[in-house]
mmCIF file as gemmi writes it, N, C-alpha and C atoms, coordinates in Angstrom:
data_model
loop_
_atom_site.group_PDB
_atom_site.id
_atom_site.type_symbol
_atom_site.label_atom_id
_atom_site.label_alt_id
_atom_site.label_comp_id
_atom_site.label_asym_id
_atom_site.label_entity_id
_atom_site.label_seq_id
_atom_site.pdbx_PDB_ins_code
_atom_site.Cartn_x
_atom_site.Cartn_y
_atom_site.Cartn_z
_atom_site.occupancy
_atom_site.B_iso_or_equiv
_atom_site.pdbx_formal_charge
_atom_site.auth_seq_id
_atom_site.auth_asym_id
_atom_site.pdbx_PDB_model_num
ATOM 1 N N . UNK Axp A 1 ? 81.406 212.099 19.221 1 0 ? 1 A 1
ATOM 2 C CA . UNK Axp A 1 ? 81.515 210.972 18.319 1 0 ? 1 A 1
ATOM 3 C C . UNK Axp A 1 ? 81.6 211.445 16.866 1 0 ? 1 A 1
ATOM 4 N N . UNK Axp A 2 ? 80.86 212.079 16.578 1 0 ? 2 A 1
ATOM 5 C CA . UNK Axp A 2 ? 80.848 212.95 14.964 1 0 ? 2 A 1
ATOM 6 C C . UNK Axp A 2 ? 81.938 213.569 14.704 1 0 ? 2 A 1
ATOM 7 N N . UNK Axp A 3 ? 82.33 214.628 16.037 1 0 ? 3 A 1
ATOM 8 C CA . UNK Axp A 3 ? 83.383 215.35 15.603 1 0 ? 3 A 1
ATOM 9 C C . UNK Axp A 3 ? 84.705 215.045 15.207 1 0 ? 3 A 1
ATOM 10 N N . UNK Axp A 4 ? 84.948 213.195 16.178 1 0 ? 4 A 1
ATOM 11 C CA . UNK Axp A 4 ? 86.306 212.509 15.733 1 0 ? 4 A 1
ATOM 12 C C . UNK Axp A 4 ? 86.046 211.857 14.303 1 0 ? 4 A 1
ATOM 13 N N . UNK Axp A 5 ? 84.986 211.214 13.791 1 0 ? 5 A 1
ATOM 14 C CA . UNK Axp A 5 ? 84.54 211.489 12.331 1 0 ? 5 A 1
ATOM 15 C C . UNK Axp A 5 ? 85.197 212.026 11.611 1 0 ? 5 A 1
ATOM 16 N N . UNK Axp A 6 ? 84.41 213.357 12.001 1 0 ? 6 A 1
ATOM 17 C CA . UNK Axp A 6 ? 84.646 214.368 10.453 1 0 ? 6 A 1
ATOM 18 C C . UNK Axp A 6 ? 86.199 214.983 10.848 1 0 ? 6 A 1
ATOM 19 N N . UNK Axp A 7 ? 87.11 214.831 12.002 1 0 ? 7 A 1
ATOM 20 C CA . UNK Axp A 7 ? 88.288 215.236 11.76 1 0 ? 7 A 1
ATOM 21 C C . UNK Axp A 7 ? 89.187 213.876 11.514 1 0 ? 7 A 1
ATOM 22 N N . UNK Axp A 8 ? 88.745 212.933 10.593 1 0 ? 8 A 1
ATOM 23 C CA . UNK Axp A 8 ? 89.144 212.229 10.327 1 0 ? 8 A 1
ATOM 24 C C . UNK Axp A 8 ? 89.322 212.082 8.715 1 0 ? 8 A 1
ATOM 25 N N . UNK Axp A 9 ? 88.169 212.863 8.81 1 0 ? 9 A 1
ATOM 26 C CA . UNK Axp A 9 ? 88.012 213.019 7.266 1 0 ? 9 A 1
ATOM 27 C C . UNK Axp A 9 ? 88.642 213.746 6.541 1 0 ? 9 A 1
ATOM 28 N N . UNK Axp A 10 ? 89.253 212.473 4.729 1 0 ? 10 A 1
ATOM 29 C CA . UNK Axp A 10 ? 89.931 213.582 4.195 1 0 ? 10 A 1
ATOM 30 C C . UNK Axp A 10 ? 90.008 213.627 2.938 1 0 ? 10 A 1
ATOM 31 N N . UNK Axp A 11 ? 88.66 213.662 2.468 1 0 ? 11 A 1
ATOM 32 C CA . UNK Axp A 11 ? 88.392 213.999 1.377 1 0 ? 11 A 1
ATOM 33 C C . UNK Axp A 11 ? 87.168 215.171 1.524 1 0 ? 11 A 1
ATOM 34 N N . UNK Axp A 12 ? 88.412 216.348 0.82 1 0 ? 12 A 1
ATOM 35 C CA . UNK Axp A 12 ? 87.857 217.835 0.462 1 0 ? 12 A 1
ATOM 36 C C . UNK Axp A 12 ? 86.693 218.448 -0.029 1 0 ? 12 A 1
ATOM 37 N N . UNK Axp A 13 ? 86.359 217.475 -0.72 1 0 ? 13 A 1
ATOM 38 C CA . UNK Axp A 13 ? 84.915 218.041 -1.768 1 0 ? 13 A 1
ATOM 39 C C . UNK Axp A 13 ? 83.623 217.522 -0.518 1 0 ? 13 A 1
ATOM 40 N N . UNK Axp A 14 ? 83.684 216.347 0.374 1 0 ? 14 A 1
ATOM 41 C CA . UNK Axp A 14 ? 82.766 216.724 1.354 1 0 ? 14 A 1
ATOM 42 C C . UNK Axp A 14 ? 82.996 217.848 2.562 1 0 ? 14 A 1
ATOM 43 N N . UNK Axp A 15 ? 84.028 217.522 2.986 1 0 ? 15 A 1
ATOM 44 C CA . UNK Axp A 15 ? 84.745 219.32 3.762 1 0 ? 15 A 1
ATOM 45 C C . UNK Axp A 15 ? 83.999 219.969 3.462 1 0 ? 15 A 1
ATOM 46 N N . UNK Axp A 16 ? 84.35 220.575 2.363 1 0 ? 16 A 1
ATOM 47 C CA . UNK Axp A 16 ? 83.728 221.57 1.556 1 0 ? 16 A 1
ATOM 48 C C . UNK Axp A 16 ? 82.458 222.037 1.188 1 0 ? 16 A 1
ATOM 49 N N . UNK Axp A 17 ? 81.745 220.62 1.57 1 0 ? 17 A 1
ATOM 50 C CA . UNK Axp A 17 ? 80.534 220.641 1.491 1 0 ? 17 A 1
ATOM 51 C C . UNK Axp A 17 ? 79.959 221.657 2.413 1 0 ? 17 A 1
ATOM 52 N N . UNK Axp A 18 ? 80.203 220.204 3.491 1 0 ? 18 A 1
ATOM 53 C CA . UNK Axp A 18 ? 79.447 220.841 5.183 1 0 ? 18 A 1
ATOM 54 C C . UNK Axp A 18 ? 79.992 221.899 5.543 1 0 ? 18 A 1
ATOM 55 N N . UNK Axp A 19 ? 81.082 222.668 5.54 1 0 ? 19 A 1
ATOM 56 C CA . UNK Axp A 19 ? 81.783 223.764 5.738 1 0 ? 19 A 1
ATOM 57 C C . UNK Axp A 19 ? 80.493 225.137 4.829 1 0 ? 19 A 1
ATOM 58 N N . UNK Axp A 20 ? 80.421 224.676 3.375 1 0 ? 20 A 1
ATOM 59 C CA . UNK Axp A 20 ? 79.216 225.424 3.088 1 0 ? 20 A 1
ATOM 60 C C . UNK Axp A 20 ? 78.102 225.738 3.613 1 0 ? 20 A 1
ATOM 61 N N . UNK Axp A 21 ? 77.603 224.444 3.881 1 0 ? 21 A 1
ATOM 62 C CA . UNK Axp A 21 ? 76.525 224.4 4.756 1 0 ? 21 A 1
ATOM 63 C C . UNK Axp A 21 ? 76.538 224.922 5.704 1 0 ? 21 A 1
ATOM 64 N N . UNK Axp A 22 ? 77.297 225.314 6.456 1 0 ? 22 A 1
ATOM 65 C CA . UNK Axp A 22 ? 77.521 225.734 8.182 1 0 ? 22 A 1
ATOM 66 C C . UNK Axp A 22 ? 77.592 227.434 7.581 1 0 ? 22 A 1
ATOM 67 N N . UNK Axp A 23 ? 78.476 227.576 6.374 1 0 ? 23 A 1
ATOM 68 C CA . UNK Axp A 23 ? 78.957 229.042 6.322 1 0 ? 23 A 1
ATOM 69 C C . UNK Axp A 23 ? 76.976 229.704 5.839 1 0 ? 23 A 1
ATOM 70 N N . UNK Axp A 24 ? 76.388 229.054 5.022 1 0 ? 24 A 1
ATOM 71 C CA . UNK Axp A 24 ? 75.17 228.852 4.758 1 0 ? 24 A 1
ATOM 72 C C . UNK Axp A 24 ? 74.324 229.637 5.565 1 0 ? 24 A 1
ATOM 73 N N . UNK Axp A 25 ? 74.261 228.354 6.96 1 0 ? 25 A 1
ATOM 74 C CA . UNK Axp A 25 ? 73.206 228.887 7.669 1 0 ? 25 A 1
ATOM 75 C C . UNK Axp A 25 ? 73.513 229.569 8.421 1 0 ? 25 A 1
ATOM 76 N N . UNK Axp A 26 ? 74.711 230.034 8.461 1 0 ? 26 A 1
ATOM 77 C CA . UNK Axp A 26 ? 75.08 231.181 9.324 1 0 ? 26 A 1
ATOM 78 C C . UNK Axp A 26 ? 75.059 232.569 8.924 1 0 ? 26 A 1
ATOM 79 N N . UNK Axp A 27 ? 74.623 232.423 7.612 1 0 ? 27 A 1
ATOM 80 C CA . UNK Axp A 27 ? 74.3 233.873 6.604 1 0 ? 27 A 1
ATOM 81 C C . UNK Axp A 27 ? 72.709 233.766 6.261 1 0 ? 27 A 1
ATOM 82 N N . UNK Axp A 28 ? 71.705 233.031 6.442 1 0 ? 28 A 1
ATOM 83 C CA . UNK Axp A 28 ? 70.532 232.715 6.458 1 0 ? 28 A 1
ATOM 84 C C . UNK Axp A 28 ? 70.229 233.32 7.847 1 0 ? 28 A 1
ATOM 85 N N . UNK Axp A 29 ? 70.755 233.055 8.959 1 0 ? 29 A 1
ATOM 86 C CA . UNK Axp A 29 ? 70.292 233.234 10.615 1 0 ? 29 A 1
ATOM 87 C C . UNK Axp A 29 ? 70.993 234.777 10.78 1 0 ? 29 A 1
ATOM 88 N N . UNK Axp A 30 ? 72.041 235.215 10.262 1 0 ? 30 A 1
ATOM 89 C CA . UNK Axp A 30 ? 72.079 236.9 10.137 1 0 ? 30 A 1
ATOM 90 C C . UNK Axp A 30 ? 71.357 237.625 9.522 1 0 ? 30 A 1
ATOM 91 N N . UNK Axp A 31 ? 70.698 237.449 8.017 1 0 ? 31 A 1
ATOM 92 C CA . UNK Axp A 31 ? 70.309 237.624 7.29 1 0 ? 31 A 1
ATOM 93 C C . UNK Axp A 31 ? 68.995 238.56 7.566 1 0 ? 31 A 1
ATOM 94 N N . UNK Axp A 32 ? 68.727 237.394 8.328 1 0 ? 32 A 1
ATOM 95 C CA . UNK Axp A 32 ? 66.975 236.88 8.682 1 0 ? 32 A 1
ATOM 96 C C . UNK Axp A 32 ? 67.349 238.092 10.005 1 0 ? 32 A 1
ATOM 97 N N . UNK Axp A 33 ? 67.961 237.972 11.042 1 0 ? 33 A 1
ATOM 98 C CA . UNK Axp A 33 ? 68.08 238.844 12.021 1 0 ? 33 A 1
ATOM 99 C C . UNK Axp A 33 ? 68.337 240.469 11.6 1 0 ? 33 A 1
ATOM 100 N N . UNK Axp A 34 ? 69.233 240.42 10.278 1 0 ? 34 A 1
ATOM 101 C CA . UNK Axp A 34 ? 69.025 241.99 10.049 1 0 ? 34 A 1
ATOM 102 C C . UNK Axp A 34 ? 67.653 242.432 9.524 1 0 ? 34 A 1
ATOM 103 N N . UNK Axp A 35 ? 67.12 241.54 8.592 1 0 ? 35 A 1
ATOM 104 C CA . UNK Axp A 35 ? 65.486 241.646 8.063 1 0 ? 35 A 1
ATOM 105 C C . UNK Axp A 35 ? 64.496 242.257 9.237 1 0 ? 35 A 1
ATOM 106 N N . UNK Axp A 36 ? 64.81 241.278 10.196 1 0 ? 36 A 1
ATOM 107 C CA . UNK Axp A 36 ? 63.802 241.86 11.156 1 0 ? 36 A 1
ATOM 108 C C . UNK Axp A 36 ? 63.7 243.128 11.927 1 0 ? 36 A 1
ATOM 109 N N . UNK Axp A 37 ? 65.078 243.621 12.144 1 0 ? 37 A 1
ATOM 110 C CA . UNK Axp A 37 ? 65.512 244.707 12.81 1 0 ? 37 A 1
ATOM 111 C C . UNK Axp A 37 ? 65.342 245.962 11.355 1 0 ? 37 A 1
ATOM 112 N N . UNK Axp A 38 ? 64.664 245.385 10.245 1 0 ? 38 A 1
ATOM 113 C CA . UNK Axp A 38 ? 64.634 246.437 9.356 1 0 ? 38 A 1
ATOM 114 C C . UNK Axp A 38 ? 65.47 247.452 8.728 1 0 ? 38 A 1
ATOM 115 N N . UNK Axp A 39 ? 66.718 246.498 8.633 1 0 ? 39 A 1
ATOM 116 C CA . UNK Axp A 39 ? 68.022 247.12 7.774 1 0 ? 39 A 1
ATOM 117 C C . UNK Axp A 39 ? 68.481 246.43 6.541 1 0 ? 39 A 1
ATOM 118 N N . UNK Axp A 40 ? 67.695 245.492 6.213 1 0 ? 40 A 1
ATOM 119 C CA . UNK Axp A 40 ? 67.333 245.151 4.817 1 0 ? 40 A 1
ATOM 120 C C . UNK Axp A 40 ? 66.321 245.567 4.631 1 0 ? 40 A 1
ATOM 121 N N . UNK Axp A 41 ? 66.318 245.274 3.128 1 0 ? 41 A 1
ATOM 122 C CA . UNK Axp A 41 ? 64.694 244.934 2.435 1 0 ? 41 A 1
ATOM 123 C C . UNK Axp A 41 ? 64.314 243.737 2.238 1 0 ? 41 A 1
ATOM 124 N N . UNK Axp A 42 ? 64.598 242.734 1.616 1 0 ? 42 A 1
ATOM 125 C CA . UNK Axp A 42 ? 64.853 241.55 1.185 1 0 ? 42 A 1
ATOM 126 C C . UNK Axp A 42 ? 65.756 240.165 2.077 1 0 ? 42 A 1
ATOM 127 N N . UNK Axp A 43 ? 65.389 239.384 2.326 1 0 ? 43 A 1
ATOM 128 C CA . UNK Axp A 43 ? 66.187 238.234 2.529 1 0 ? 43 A 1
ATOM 129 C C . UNK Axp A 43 ? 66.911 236.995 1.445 1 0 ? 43 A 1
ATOM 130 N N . UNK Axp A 44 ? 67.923 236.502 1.842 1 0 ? 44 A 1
ATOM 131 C CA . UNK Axp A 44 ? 68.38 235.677 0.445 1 0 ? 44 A 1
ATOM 132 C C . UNK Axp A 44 ? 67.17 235.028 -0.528 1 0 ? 44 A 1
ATOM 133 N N . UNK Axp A 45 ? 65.951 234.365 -0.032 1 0 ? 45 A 1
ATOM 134 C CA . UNK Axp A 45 ? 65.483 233.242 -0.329 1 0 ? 45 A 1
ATOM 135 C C . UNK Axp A 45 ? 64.636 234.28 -1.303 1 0 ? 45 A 1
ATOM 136 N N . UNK Axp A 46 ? 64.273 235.223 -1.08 1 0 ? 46 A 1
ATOM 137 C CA . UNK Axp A 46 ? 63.886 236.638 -2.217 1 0 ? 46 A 1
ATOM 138 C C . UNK Axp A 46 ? 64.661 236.582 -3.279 1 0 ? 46 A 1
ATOM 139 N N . UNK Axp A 47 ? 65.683 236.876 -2.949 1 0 ? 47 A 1
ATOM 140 C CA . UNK Axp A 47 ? 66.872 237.64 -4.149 1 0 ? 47 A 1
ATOM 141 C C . UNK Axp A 47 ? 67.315 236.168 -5.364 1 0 ? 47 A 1
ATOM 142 N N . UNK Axp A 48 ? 67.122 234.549 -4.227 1 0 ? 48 A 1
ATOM 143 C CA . UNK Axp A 48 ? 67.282 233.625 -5.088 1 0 ? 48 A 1
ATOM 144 C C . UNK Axp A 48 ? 65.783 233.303 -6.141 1 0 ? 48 A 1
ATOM 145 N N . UNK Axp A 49 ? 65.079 233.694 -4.987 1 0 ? 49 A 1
ATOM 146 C CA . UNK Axp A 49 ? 64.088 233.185 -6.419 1 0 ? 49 A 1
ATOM 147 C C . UNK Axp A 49 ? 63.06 234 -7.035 1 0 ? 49 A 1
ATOM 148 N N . UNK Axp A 50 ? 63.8 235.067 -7.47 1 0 ? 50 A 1
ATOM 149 C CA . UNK Axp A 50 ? 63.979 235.599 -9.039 1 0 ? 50 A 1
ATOM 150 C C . UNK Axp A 50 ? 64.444 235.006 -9.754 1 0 ? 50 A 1
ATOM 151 N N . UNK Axp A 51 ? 65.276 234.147 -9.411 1 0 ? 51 A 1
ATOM 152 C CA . UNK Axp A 51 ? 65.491 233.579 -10.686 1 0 ? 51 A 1
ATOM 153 C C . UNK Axp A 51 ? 64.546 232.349 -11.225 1 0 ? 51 A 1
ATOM 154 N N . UNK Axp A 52 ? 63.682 232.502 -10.945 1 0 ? 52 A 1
ATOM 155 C CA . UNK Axp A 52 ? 62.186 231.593 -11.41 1 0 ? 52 A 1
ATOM 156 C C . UNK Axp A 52 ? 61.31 232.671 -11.085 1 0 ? 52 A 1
ATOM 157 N N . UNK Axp A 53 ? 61.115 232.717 -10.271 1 0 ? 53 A 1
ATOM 158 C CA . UNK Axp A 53 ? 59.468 233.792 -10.546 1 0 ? 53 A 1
ATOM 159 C C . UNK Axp A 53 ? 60.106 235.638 -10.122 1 0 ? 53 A 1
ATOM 160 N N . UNK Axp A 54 ? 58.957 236.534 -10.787 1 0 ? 54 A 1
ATOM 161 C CA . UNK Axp A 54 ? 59.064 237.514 -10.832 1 0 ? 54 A 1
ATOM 162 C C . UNK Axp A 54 ? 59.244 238.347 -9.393 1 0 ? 54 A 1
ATOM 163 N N . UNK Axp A 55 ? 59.338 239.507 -9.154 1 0 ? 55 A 1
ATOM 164 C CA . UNK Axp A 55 ? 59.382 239.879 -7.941 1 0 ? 55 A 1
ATOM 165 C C . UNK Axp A 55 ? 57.859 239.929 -7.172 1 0 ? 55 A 1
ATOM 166 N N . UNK Axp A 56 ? 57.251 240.401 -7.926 1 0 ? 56 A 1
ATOM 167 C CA . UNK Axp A 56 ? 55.924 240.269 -7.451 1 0 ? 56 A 1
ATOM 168 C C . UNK Axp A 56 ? 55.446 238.959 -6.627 1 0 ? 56 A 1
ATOM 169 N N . UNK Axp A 57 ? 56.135 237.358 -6.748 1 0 ? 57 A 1
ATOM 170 C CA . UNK Axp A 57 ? 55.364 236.264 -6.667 1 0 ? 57 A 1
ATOM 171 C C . UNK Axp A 57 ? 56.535 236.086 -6.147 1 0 ? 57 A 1
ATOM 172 N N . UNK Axp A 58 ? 57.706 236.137 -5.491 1 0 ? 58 A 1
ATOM 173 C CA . UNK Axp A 58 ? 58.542 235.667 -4.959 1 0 ? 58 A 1
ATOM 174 C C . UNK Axp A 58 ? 57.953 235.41 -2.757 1 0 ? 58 A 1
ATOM 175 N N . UNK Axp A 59 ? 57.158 236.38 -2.808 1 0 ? 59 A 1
ATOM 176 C CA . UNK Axp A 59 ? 56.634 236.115 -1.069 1 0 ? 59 A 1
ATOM 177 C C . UNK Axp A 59 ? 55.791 235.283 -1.46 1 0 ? 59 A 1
ATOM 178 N N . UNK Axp A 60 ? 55.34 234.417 -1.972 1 0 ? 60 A 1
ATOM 179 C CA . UNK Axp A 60 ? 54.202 233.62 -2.202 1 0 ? 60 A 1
ATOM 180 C C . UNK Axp A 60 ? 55.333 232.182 -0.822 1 0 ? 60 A 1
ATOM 181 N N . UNK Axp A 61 ? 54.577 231.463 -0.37 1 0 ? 61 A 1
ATOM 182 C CA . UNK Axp A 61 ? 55.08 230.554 0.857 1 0 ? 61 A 1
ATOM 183 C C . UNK Axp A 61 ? 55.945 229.422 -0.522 1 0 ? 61 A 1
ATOM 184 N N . UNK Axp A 62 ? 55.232 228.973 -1.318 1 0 ? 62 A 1
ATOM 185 C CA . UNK Axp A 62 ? 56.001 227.932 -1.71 1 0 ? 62 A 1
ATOM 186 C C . UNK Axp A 62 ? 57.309 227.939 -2.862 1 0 ? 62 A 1
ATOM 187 N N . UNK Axp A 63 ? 57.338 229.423 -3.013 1 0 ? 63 A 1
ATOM 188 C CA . UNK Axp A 63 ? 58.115 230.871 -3.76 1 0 ? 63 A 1
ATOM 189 C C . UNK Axp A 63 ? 59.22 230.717 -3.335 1 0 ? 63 A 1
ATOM 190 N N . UNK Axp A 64 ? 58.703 231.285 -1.879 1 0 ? 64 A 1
ATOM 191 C CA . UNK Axp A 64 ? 60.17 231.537 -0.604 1 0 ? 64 A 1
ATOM 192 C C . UNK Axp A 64 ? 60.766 229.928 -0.248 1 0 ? 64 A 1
ATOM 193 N N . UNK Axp A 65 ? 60.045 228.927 -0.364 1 0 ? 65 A 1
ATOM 194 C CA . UNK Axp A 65 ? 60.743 227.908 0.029 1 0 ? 65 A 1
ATOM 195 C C . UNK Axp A 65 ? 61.555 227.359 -1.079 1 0 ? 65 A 1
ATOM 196 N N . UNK Axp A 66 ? 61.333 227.211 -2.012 1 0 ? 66 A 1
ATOM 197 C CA . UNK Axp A 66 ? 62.196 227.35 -3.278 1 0 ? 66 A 1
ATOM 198 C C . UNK Axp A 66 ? 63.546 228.193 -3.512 1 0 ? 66 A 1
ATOM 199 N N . UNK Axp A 67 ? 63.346 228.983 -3.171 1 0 ? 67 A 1
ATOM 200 C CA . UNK Axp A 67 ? 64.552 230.345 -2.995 1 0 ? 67 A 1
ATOM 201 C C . UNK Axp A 67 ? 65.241 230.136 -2.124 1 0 ? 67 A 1
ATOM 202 N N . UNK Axp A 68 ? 64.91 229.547 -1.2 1 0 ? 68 A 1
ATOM 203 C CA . UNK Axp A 68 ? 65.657 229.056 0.391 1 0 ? 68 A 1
ATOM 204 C C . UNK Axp A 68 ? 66.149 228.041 0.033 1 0 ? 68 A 1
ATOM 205 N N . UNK Axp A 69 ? 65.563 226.748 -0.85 1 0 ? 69 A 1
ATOM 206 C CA . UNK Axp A 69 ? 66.508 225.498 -1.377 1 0 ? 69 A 1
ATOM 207 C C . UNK Axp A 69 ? 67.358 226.184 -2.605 1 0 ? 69 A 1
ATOM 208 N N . UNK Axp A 70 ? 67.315 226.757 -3.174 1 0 ? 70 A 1
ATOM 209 C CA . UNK Axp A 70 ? 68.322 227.488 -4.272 1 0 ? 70 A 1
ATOM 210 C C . UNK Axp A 70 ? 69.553 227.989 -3.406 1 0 ? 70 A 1
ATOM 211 N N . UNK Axp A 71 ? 69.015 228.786 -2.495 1 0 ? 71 A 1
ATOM 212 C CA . UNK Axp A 71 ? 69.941 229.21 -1.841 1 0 ? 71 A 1
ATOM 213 C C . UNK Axp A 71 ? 71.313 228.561 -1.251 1 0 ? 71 A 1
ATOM 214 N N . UNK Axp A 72 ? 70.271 227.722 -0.032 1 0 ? 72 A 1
ATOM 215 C CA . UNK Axp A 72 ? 71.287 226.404 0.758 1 0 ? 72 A 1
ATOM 216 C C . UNK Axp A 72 ? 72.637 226.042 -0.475 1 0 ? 72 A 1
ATOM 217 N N . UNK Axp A 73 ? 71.679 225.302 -1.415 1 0 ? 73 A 1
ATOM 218 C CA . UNK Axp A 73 ? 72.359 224.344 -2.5 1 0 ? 73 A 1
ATOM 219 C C . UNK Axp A 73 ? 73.233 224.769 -3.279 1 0 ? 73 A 1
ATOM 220 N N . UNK Axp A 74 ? 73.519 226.149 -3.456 1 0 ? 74 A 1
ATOM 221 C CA . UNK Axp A 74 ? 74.456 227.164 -3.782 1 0 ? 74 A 1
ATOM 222 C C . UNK Axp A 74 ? 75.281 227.127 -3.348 1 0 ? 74 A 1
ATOM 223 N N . UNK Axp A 75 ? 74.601 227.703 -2.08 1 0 ? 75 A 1
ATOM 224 C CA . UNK Axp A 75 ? 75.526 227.865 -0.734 1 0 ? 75 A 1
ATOM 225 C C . UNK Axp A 75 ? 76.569 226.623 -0.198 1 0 ? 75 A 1
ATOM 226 N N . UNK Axp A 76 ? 76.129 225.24 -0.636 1 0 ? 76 A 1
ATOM 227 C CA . UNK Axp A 76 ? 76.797 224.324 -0.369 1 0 ? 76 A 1
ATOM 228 C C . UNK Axp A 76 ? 78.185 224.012 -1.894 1 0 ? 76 A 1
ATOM 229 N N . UNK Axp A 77 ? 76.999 224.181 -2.886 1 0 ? 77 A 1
ATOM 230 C CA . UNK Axp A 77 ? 78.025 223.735 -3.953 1 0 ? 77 A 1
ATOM 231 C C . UNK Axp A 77 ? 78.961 224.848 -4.388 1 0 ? 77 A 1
ATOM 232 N N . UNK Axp A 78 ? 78.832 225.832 -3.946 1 0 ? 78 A 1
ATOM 233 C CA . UNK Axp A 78 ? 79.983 226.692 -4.256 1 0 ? 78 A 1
ATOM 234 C C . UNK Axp A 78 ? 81.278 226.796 -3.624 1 0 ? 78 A 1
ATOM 235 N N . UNK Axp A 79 ? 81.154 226.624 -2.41 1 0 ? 79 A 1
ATOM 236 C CA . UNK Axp A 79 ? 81.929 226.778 -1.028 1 0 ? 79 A 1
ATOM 237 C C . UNK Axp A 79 ? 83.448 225.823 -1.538 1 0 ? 79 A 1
């Protein structure tokens, strides 16, 4: 039902949206899978929020959830 929806749809700047969104969490769910396997250091929701708090205070829980909405919302409005 959704999918005849949205291929109905045809205005670009929401496309574009959810297309972000999807490209998003599909770089959040790799991300997170290389983190664990210990071939990063860092995950996005780190690297975004530096740009508010220092590195030191970025693992703080309500730090990382901030960095993770920076992220997404990027991730959507750029796309």
């Amino acid at each position: 039902m959704i999918f005849k929806r949205i291929g109905k749809m045809q205005d670009s700047i929401v496309i574009g949206m959810l297309v972000g969104l999807i490209g998003t969490i599909c770089m959040e769910i790799s991300n997170t899978l290389i983190y664990k396997v210990k071939k990063t250091e860092v995950v996005y929701p780190q690297i975004t929020g530096q740009f508010f708090f220092s590195p030191k205070r970025v693992n703080r829980k309500e730090n990382y959830i901030l960095g993770e909405i920076l992220h997404i919302g990027v991730g959507v409005d750029c796309q």
